[in-house]
GULUMFI-123615 format. One record per residue: residue number from 1; x, y, z of N, C-alpha, C in turn. Coordinates in pm, whole numbers. Layout:
<rs>
k / nX / nY / nZ / caX / caY / caZ / cX / cY / cZ
NUM / X / Y / Z / X / Y / Z / X / Y / Z $
...
</rs>
This chain:
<rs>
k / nX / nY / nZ / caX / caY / caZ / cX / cY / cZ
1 / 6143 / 2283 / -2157 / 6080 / 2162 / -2210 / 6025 / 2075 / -2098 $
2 / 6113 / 2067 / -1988 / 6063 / 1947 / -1898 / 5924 / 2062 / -1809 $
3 / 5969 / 2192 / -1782 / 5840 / 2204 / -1725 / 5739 / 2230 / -1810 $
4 / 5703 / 2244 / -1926 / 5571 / 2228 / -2050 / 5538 / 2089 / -2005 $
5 / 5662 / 1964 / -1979 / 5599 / 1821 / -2004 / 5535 / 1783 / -1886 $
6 / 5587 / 1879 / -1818 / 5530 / 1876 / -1634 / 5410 / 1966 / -1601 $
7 / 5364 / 2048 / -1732 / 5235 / 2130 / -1694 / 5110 / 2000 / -1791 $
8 / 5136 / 1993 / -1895 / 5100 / 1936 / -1963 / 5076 / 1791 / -1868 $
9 / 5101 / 1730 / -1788 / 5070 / 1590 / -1676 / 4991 / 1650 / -1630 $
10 / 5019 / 1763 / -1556 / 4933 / 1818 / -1462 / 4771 / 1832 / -1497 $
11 / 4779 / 1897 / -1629 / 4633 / 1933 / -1698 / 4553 / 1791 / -1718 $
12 / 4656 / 1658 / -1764 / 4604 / 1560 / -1786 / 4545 / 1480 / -1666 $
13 / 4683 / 1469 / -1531 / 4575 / 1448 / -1391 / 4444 / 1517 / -1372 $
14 / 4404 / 1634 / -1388 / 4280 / 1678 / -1371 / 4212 / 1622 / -1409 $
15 / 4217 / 1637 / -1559 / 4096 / 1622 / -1680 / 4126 / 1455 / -1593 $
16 / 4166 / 1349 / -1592 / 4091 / 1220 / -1568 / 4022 / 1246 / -1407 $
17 / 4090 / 1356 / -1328 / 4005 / 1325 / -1191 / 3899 / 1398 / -1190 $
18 / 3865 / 1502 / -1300 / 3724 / 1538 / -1346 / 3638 / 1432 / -1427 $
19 / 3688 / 1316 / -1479 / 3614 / 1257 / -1526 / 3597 / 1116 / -1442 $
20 / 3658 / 1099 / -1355 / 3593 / 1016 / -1301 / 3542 / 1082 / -1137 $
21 / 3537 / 1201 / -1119 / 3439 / 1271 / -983 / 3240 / 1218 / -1064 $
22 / 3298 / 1288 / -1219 / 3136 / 1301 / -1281 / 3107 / 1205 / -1350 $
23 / 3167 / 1076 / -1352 / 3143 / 888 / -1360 / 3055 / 937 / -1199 $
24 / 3117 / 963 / -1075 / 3086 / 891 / -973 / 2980 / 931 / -941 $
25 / 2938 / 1029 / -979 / 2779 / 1154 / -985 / 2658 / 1079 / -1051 $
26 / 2656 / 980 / -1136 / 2573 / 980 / -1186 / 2490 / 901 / -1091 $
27 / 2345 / 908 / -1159 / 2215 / 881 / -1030 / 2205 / 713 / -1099 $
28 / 2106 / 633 / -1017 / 2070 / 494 / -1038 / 1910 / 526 / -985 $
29 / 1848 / 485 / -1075 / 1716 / 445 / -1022 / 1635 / 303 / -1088 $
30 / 1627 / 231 / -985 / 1606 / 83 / -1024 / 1457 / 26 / -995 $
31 / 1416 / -2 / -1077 / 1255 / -161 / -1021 / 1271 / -273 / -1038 $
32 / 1303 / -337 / -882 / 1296 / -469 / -925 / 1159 / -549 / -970 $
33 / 1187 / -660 / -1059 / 1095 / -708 / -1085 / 1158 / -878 / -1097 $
34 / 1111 / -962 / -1016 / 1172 / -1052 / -1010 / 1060 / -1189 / -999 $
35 / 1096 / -1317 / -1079 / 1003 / -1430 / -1050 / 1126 / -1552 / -990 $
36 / 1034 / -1628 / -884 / 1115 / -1679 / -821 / 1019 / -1844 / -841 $
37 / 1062 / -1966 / -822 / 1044 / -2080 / -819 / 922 / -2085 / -690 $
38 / 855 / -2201 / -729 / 769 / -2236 / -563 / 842 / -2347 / -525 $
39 / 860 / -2250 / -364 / 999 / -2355 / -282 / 943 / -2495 / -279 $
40 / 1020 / -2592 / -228 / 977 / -2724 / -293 / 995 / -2705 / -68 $
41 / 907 / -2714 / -28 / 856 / -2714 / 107 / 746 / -2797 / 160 $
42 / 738 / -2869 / 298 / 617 / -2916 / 294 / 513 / -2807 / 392 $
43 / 417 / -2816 / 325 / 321 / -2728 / 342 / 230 / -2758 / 470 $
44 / 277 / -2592 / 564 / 186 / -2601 / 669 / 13 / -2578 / 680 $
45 / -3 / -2683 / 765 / -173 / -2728 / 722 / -215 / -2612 / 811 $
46 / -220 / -2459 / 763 / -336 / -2357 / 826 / -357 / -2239 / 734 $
47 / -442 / -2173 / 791 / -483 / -2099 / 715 / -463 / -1936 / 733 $
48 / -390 / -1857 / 664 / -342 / -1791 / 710 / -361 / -1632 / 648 $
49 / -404 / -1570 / 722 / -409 / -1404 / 690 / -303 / -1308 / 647 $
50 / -250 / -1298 / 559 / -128 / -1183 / 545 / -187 / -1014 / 508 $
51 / -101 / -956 / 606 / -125 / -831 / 603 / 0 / -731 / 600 $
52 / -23 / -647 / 508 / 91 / -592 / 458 / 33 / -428 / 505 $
53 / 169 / -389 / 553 / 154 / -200 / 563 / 182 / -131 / 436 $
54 / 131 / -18 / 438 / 195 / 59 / 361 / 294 / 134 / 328 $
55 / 386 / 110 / 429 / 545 / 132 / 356 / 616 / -39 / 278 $
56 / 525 / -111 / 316 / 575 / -266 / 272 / 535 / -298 / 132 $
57 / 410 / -209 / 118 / 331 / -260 / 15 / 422 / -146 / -84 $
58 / 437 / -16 / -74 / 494 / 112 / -158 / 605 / 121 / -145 $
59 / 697 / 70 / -55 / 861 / 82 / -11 / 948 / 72 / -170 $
60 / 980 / 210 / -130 / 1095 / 283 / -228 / 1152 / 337 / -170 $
61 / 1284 / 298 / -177 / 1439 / 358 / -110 / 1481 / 473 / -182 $
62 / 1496 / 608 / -158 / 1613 / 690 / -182 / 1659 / 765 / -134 $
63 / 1806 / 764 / -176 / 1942 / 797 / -61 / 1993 / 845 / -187 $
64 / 2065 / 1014 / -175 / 2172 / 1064 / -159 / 2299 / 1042 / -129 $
65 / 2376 / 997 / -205 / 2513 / 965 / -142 / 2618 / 1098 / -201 $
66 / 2581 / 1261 / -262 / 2625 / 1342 / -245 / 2699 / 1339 / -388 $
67 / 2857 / 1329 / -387 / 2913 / 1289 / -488 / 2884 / 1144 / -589 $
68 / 2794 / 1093 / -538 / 2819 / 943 / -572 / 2656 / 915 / -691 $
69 / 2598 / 1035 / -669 / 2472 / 1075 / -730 / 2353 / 1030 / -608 $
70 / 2212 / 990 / -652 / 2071 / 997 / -585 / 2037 / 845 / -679 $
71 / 2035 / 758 / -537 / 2021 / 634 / -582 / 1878 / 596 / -561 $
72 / 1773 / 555 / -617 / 1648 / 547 / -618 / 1610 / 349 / -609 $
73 / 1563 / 253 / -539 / 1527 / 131 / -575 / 1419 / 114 / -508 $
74 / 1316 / 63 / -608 / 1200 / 62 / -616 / 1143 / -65 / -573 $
75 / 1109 / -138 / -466 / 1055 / -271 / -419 / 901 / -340 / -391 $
76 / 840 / -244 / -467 / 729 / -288 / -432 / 668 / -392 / -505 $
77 / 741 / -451 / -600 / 689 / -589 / -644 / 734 / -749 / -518 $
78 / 816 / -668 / -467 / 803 / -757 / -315 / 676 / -848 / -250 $
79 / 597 / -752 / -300 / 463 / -797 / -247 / 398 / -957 / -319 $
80 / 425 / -924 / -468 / 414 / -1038 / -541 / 509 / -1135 / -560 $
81 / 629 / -1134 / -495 / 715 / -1241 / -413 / 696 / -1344 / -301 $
82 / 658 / -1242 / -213 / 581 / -1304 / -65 / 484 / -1374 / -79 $
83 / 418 / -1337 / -185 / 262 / -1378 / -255 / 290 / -1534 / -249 $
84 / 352 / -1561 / -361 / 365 / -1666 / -424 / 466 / -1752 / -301 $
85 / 568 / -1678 / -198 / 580 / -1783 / -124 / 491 / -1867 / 0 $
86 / 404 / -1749 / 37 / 292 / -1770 / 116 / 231 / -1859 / 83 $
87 / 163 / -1859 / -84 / 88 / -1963 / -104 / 102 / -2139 / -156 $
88 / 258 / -2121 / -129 / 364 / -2226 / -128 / 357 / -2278 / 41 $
89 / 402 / -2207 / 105 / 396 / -2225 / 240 / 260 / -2303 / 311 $
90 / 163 / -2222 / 288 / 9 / -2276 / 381 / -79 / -2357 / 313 $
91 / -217 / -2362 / 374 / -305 / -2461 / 310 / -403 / -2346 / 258 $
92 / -387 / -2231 / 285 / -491 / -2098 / 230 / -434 / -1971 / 241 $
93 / -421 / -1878 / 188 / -397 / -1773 / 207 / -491 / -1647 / 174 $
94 / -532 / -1546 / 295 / -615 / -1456 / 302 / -592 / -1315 / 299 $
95 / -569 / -1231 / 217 / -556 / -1091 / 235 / -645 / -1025 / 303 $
96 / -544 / -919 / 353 / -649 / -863 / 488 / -630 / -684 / 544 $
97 / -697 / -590 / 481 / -673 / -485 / 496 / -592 / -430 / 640 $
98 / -612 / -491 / 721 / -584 / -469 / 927 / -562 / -582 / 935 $
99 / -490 / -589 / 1071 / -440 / -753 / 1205 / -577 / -758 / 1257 $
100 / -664 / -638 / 1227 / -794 / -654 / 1349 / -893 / -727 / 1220 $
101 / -891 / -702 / 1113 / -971 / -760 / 974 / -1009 / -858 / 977 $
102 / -956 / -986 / 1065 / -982 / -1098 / 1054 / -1083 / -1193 / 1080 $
103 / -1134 / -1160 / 1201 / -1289 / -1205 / 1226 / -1364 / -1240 / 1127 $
104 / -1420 / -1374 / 1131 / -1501 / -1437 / 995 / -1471 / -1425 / 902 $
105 / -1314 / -1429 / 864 / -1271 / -1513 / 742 / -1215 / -1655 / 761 $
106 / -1175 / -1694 / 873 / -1187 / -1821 / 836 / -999 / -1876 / 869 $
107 / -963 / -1774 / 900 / -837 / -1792 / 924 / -763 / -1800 / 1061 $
108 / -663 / -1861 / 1071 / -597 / -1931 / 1198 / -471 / -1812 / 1240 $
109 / -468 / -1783 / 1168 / -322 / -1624 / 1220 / -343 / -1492 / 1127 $
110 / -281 / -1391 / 1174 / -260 / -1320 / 1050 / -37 / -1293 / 1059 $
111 / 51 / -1305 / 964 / 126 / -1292 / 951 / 111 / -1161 / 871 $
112 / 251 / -1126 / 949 / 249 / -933 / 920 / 393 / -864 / 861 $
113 / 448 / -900 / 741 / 551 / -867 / 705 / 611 / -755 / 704 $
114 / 742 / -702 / 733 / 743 / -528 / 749 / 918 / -539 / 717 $
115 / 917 / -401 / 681 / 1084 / -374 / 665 / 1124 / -263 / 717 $
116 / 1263 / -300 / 828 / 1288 / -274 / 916 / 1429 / -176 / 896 $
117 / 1472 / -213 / 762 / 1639 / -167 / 775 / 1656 / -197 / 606 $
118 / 1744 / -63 / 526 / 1756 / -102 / 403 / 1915 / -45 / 407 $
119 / 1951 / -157 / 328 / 2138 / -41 / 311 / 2151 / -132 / 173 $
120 / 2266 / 1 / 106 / 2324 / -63 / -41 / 2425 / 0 / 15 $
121 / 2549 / -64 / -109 / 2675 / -29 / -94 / 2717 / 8 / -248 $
122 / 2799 / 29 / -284 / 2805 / 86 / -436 / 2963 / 68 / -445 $
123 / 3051 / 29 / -548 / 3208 / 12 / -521 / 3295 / 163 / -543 $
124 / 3205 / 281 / -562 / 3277 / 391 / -517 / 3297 / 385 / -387 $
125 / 3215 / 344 / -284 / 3222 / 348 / -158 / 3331 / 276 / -79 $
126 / 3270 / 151 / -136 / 3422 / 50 / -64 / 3483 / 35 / -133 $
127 / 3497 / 65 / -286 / 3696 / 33 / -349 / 3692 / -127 / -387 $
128 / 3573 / -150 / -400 / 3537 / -300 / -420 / 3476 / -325 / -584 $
129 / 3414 / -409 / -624 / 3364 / -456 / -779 / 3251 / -483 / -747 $
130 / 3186 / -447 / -638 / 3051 / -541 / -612 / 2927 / -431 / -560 $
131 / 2827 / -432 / -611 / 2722 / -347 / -521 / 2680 / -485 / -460 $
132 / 2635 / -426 / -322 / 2575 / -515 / -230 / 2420 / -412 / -175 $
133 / 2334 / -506 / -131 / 2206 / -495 / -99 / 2183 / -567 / 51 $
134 / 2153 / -492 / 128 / 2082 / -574 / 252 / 1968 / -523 / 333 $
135 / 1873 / -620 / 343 / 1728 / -608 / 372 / 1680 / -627 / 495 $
136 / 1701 / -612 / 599 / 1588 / -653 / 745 / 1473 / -606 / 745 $
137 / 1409 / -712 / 750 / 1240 / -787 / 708 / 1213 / -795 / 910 $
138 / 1092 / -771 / 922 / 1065 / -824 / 1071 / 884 / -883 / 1052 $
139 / 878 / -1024 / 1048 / 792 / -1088 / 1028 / 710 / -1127 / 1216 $
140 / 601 / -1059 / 1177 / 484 / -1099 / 1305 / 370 / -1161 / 1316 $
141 / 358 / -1308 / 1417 / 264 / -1376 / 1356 / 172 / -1330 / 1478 $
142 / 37 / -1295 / 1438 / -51 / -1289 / 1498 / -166 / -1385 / 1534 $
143 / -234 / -1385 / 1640 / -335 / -1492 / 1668 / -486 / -1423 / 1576 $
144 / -611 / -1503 / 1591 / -714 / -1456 / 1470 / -780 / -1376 / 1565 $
145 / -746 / -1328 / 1683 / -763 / -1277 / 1803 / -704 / -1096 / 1788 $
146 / -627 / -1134 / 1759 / -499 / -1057 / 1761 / -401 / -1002 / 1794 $
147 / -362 / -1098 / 1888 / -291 / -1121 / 2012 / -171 / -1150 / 1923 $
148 / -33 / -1127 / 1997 / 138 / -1170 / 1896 / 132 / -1259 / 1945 $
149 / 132 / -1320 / 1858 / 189 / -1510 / 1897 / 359 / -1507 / 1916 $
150 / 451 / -1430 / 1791 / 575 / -1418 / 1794 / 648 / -1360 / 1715 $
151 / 747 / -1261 / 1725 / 805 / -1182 / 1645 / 957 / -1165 / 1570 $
152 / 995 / -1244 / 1468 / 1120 / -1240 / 1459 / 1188 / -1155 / 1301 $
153 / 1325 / -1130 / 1331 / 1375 / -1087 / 1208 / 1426 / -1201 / 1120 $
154 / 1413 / -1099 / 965 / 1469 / -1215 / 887 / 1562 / -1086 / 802 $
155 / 1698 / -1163 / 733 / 1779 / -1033 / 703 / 1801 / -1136 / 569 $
156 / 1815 / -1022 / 493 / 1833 / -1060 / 366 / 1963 / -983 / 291 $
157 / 2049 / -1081 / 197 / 2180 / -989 / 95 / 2161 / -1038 / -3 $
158 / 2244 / -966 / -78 / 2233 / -946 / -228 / 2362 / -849 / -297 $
159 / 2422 / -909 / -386 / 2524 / -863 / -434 / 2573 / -897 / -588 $
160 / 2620 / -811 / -681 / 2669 / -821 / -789 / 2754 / -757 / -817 $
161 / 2862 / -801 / -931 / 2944 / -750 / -946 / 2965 / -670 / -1091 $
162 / 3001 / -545 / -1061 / 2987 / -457 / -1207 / 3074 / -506 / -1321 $
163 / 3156 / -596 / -1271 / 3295 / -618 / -1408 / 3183 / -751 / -1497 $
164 / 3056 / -815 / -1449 / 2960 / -888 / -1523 / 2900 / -824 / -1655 $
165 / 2917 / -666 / -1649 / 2861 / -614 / -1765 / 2902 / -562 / -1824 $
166 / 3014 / -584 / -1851 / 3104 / -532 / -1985 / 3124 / -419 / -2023 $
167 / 3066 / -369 / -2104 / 2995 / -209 / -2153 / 2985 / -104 / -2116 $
168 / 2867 / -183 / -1969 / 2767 / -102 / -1886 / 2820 / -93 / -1778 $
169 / 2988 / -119 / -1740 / 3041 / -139 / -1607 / 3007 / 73 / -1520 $
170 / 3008 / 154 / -1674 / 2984 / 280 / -1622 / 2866 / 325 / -1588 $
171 / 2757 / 233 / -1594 / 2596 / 256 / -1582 / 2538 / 207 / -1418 $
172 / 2483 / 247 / -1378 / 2503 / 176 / -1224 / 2407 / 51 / -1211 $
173 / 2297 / 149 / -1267 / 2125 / 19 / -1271 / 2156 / -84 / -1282 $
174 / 2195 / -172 / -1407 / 2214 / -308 / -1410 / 2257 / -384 / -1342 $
175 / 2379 / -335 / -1230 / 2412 / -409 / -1107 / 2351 / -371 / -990 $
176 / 2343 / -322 / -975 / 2236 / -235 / -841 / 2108 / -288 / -862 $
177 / 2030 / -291 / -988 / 1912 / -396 / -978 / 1934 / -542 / -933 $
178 / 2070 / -610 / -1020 / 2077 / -740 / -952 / 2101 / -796 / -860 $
179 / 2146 / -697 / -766 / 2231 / -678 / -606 / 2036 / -689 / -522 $
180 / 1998 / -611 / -545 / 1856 / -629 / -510 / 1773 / -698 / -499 $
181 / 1780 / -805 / -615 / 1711 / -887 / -683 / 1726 / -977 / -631 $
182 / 1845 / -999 / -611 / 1924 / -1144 / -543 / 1861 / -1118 / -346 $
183 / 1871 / -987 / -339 / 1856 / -960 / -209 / 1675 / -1005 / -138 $
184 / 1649 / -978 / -242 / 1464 / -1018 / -250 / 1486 / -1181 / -248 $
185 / 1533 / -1226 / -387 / 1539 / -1413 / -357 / 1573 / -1445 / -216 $
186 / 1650 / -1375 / -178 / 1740 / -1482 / -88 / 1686 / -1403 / 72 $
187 / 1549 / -1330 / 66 / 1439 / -1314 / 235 / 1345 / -1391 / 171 $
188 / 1281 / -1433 / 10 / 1220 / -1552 / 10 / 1257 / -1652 / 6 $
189 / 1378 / -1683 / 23 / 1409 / -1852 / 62 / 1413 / -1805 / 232 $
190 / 1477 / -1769 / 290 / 1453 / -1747 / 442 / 1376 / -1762 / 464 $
191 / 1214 / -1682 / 457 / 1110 / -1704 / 530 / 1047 / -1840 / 516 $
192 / 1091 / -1866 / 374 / 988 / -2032 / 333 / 1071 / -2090 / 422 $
193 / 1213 / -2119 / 494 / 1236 / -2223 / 605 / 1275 / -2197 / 760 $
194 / 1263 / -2046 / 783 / 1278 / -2002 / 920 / 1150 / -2009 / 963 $
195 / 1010 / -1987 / 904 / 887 / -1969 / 979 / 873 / -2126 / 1071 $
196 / 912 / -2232 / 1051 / 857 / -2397 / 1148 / 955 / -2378 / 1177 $
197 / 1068 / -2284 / 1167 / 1168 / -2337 / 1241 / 1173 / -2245 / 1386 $
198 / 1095 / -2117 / 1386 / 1106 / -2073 / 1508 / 1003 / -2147 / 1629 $
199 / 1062 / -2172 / 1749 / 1004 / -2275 / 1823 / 883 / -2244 / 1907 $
200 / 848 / -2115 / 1919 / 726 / -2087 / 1929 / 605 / -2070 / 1837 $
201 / 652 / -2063 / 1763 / 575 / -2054 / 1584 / 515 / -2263 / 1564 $
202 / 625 / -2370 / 1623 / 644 / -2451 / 1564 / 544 / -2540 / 1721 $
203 / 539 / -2460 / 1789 / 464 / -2555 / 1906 / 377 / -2477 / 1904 $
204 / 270 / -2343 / 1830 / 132 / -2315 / 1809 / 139 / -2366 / 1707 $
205 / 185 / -2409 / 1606 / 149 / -2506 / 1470 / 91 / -2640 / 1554 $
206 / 185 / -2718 / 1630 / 113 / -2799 / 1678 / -29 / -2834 / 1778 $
207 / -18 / -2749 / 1845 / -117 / -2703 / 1906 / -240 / -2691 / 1828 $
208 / -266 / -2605 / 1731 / -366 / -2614 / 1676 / -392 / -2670 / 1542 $
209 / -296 / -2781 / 1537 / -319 / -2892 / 1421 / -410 / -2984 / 1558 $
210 / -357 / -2998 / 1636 / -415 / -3126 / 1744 / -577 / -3073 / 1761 $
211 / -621 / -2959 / 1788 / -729 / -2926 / 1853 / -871 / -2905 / 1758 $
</rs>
């Protein structure tokens, strides 16, 4: 009797560590799509060129994590984030195929947004409740010349926690999008108050407000 009750555990340890190996398998593939406020900033008086690459403009992450499934997040509405903080930020904003494009439009820099570094975390990984998201952005301001005026990083996180969705705590997307999402808000609040604040950025602002 006791070893039937002792085979019978045994079969039952499996069957749950087979069912949660193929919980941990399943894939996530996410698009963010996110609208954000116009930062309440005071607005620098120039006029400014943004130019985006094409991993900035198409940037889609996917990673393999093996057992953990093929995690897919999709960022290219990024672009229409930056958009709207840019044109919060300046007194004009100019799209611009190239840094070299600029000649006779009329503009005072071209700023050159790029992404440098992507990581997620997932709570199979760390034993945690939270997917986390983190973004390094490396923003370059150029002269209408096209000379670097100055080059700095901006890093961005983002995190949610799966026990928020009740239901869907076995679905990955819904937190893994919001881990993202948040991760996107929070490199557009950065850039709207790190750009006057870097001090070479903030003494060619003056410079060519005076001239």
């Amino acid at each position: 009797m006791e070893r039937r009750q002792a085979n019978l555990l045994l079969i039952l340890i499996c069957v749950v560590n087979i069912h949660w190996v193929a919980g941990c398998s399943s894939d996530a593939s996410v698009t963010i799509t996110t609208n954000i406020p116009n930062p309440l900033i005071e607005q620098v008086p120039i006029n400014v060129a943004i130019y985006y690459n094409d991993t900035m403009s198409q940037y889609v992450h996917s990673e393999d994590l093996g057992s953990y499934g093929n995690h897919t997040i999709d960022l290219r509405s990024q672009i229409s984030v930056f958009n709207r903080i840019f044109h919060a930020m300046f007194e004009s904003v100019i799209p611009v195929d190239s840094i070299d494009s600029v000649q006779g439009r009329g503009a005072d820099a071209v700023l050159a947004p790029s992404i440098e570094k992507f990581q997620f975390a997932i709570p199979e990984q760390t034993r945690k409740d939270f997917y986390e998201v983190w973004i390094q952005y490396r923003f370059e301001l150029y002269g209408a010349d096209g000379s670097l005026i100055h080059s700095w990083p901006v890093t961005a996180y983002g995190k949610a926690n799966r026990l928020n969705y009740g239901g869907m705590q076995s679905e990955k997307s819904p937190a893994l999008r919001e881990a993202a999402t948040w991760a996107l808000r929070d490199a557009a609040a950065s850039i709207s108050f790190s750009f006057v604040r870097q001090d070479v950025v903030r003494q060619w602002i003056q410079q060519r407000v005076a001239s």
